[in-house]
N, C-alpha and C positions, 0 to 999 in steps of 0.2 A: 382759291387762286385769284390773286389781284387784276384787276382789267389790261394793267403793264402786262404780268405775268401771260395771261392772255393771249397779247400781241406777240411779244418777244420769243413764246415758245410754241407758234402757229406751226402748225406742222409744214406751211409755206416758209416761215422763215428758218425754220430746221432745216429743210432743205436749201434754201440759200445759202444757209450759212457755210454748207461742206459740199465740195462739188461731188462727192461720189454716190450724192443720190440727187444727181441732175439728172435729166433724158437724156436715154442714150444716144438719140441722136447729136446733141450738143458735146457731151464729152467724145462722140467716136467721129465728128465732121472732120478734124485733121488727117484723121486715117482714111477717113472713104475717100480725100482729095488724092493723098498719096495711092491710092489703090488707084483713082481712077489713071493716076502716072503711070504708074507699073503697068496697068489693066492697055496703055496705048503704046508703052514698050512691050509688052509681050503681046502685041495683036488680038487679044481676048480678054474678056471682062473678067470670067473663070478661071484664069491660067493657076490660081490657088486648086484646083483639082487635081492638078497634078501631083500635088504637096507629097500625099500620102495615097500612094496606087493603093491600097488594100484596103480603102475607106470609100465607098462611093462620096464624090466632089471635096472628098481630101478629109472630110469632114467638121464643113463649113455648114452645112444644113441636110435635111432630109435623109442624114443614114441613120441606121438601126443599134441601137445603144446594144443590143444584146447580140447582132451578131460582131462587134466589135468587141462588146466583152470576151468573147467567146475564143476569141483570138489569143486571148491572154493565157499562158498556163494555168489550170485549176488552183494552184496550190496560193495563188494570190488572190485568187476572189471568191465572196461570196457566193454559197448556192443560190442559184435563179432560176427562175420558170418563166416562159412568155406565154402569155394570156391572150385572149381575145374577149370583149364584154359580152359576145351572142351563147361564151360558157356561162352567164348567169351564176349567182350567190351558189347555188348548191356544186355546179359544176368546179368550182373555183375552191371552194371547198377542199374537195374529194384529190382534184391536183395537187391540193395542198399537203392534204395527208399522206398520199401516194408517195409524193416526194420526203414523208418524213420530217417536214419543217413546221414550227409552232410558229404562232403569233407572239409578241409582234413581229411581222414582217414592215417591208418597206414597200410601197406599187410608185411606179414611177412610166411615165408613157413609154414605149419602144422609142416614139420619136418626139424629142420637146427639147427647152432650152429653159435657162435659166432658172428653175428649179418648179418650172411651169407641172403642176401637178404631180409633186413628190410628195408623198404621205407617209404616217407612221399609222400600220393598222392595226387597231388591237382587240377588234370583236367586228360578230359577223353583220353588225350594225355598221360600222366605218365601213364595210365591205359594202354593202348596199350602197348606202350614200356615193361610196368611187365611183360606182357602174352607172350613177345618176347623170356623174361628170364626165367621164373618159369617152373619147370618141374612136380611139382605136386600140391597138393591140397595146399590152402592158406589161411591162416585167412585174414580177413578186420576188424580191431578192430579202435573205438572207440580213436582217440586222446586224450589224458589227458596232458590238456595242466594247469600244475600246476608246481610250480617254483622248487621245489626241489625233485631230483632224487634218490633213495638208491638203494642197496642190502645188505638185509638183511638174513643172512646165521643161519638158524636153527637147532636142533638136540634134539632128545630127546630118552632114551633108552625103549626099549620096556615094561621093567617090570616098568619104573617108571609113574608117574601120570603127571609128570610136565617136559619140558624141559630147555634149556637155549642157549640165540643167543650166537654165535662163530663168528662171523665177522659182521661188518655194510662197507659198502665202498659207500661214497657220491661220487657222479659223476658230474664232472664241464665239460659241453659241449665245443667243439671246437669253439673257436669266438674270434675274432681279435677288437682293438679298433682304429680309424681314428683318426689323429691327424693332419686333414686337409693340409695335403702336400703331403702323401704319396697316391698312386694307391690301390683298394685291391689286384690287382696283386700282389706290392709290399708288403703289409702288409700279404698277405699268406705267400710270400717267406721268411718274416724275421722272421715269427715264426716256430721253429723247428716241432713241434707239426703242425701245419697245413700245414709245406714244404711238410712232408712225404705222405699227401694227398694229395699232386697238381692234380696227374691226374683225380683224382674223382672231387675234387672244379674246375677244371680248364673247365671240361665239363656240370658242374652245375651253376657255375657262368661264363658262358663266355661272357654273354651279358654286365656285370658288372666292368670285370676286369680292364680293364683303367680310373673306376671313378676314381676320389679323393673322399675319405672318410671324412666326415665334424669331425671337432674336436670334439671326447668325444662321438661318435657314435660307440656302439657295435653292429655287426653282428655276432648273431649266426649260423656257418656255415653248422654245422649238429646237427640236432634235434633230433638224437636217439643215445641213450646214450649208447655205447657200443666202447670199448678198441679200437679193431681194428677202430673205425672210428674215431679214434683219440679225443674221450672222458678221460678224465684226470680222475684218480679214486684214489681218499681220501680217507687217512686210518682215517674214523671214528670212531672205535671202543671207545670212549670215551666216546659217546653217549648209552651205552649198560648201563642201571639202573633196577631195579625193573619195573617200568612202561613201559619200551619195551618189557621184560621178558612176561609180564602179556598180554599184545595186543596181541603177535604173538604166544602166550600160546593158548588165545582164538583162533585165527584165526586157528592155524596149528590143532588144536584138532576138527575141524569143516572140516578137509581133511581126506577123507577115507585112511587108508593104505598108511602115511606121516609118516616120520620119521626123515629126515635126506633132504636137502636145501635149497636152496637163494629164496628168494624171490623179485623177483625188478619192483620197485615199483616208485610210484611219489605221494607226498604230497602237503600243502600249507603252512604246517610251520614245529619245529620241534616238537611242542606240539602236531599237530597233527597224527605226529609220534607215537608219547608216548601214544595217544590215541588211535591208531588203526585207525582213521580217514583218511582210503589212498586208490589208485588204484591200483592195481595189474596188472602189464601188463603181466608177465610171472613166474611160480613159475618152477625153474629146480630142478633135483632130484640128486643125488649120481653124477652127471656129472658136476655138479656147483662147482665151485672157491670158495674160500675166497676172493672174489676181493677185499680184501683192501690190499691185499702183493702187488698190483700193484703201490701202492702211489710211487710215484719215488723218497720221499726219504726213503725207506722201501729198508731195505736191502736186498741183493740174500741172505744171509748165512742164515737170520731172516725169511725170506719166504721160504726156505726148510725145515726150523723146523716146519713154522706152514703145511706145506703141508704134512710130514709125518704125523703128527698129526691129519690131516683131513684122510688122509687115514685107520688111527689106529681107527680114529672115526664110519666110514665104517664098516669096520672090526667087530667091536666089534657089531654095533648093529645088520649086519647079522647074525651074529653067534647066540644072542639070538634070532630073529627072527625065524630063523632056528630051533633051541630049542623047540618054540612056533609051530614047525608043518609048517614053512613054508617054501617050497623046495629052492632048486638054479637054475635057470634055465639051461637047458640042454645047450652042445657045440655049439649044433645043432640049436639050438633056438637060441641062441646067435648069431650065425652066419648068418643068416635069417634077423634077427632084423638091423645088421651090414650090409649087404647087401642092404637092404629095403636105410639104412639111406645114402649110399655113392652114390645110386644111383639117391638121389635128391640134396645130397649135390655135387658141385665137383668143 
């Protein structure tokens, strides 16, 4: 690589060059301004807790992924167990087989964000190593190994019968193709998208890195579909008909005190999309994206409109929830819940 070459593809200038792996503070400051609007029309900072009464804080932060899965009919999600790390390798084990489920599974924390310690486990080696990391309880869910990925972003207003999806964003996982010459070392390095990963693929494939890749062979290099781990996310939204309207109508109307997000999920085709026919690996609440403003070519100016608009979206349905008798959680509570959540995320 030339000294140009060098400069021009610094993993700083990579990131300048595309704002959707800027700091999240820079890309989301339009929204906290409008939040802070909302936050002195509705008299409280929180008034997003109202969003979704069945989520503790709407689920903006600190609720428990698995008792919100749980909410969900079985017949859309993956089997799960919730863990604690003081079961140790063997205890973990043993729940595992109890339950009947083989590896690979997936551990993902009870409580984290953006795809803050999701794993693919597949020996009771990976198993150790997790327990090294994890600071509190964990789900063990259920692999859904089906080809195609979404999140699907929901909302429906309190007083209405029926609601309507606001974003789809398809996820194309990190993976490189061999063109039998090159090293995977080399074929990480020349994609922009999996440079910024080196250090993670470089300690997950290191056994690997000086193969040569045979021509027309794809490695996918991380299996969990999530921004930060350098998963590519497609602005979908074209796929939003009647027949998706009607599936996740059904579904979300089958979630206690649901009102308002994403749903991400993994299918087998896109019919069975439209049919309802899918896994639900995690449904977030009032704290979920529109992840399809991520598509990179989706513009910064295009995704702060729809970001205020998810905010306004907020807004509005707390307010009649609110209406309906149902309170905002206290500062205090808020602050507890925020606590809870920083002290397993960090």
């Amino acid at each position: 690589m030339s000294l140009w070459e060098k400069i021009t593809r610094s993993n700083f200038l990579i990131r300048l060059r595309s704002w959707e792996y800027w700091p999240f503070g820079i890309i989301q400051f339009p929204a906290i301004l409008y939040w802070l609007l909302l936050s002195v029309r509705s008299l409280s900072l929180v008034f997003f807790s109202a969003s979704n009464p069945g989520i503790p804080m709407g689920g903006m932060f600190g609720e428990s992924k698995y008792e919100v899965l749980k909410k969900i009919p079985a017949q859309y999600t993956p089997r799960m167990l919730l863990m604690s790390p003081s079961a140790g390798l063997r205890g973990i084990r043993e729940r595992i087989e109890e339950a009947q489920m083989k590896l690979p599974l997936i551990f993902k924390p009870d409580i984290g964000e953006r795809g803050y310690l999701v794993k693919k486990i597949n020996d009771d080696h990976d198993i150790a190593a997790y327990l090294t990391r994890i600071k509190g309880d964990f789900i063990v869910q259920e692999l859904v190994d089906l080809p195609l990925e979404f999140g699907v972003h929901y909302m429906r207003m309190p007083m209405q019968t029926s609601g309507k999806i606001t974003s789809v964003a398809g996820k194309e996982m990190l993976s490189v193709s061999g063109d039998g010459r090159l090293t995977l070392r080399q074929l990480i390095l020349k994609n922009d998208r999996a440079k910024l990963q080196w250090k993670k693929l470089q300690e997950t494939y290191h056994s690997r890195l000086n193969t040569v890749i045979p021509d027309g062979e794809k490695i996918e290099l991380v299996s969990i579909g999530n921004h930060a781990m350098g998963t590519r996310f497609i602005d979908a939204n074209h796929l939003i008909n009647d027949d998706l309207s009607r599936a996740f109508e059904l579904i979300s109307s089958q979630v206690p005190g649901f009102y308002f997000g994403r749903f991400d999920l993994r299918c087998a085709t896109v019919e069975d999309l439209y049919a309802g026919n899918v896994r639900i690996m995690e449904l977030n609440g009032c704290g979920a994206e529109p992840a399809h403003i991520y598509d990179p070519d989706f513009s910064l100016w295009k995704a702060v409109i729809v970001q205020l608009d998810h905010w306004n979206n907020i807004f509005r349905i707390s307010k009649a929830n609110k209406k309906q008798g149902v309170r905002y959680a206290t500062h205090k509570e808020a602050f507890e819940y925020y606590r809870k959540f920083k002290s397993v995320v960090r």
